[in-house]
C-alpha positions in Angstrom: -6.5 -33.0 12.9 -3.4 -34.6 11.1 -4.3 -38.5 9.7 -2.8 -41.4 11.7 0.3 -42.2 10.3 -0.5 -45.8 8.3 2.3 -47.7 9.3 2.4 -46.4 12.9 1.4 -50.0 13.9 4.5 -51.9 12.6 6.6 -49.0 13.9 5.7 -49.5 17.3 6.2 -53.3 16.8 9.5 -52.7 15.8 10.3 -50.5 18.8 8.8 -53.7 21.0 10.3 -56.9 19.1 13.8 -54.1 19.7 13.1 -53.7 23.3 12.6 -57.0 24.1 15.5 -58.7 22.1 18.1 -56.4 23.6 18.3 -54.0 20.7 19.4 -56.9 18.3 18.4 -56.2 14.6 18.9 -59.3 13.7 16.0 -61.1 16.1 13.4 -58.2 14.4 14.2 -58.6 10.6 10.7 -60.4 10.5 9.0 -57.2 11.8 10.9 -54.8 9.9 10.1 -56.3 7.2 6.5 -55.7 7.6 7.8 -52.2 8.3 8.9 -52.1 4.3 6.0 -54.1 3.0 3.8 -51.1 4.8 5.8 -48.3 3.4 5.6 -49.9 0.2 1.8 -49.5 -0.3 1.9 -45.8 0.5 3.0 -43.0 -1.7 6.4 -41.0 -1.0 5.6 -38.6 1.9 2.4 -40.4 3.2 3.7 -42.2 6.1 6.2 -39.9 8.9 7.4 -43.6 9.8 8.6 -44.8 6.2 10.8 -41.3 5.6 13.6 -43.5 7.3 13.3 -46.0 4.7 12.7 -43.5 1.7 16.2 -41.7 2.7 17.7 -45.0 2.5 16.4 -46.0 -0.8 17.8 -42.3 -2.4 20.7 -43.0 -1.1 21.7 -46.1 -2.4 20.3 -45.1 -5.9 22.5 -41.5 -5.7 25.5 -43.6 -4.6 27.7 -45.1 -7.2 29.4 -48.4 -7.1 33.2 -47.9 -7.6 34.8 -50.3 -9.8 38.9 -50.4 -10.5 
């Protein structure tokens, strides 16, 4: 049997505050940043939830500012 995923919880909170604030980002900032704080505790891979978050973060570090 696969583990619970550890930051399932403030997934689905997300998904809620989302829902009930018309799909506003804005009015959940609070929540997802309890989303982060989660993923942060947990190594690489760990957490199914926090692979959002961990594309985002190799992203901006492959991505090079561009200066003229």
């Amino acid at each position: 049997m696969p583990q619970k995923d550890p930051c399932q919880k403030q997934a689905c909170e997300i998904q809620k505050c989302l829902q009930a604030n018309n799909y506003m980002e804005s009015k959940c900032q609070a929540v997802i940043q309890e989303l982060r704080k989660c993923c942060a505790r947990y190594p690489k891979g760990r957490s199914l939830v926090c692979s959002g978050f961990e594309r985002e973060e190799e992203e901006k570090l492959t991505l090079k500012p561009t200066t003229k």
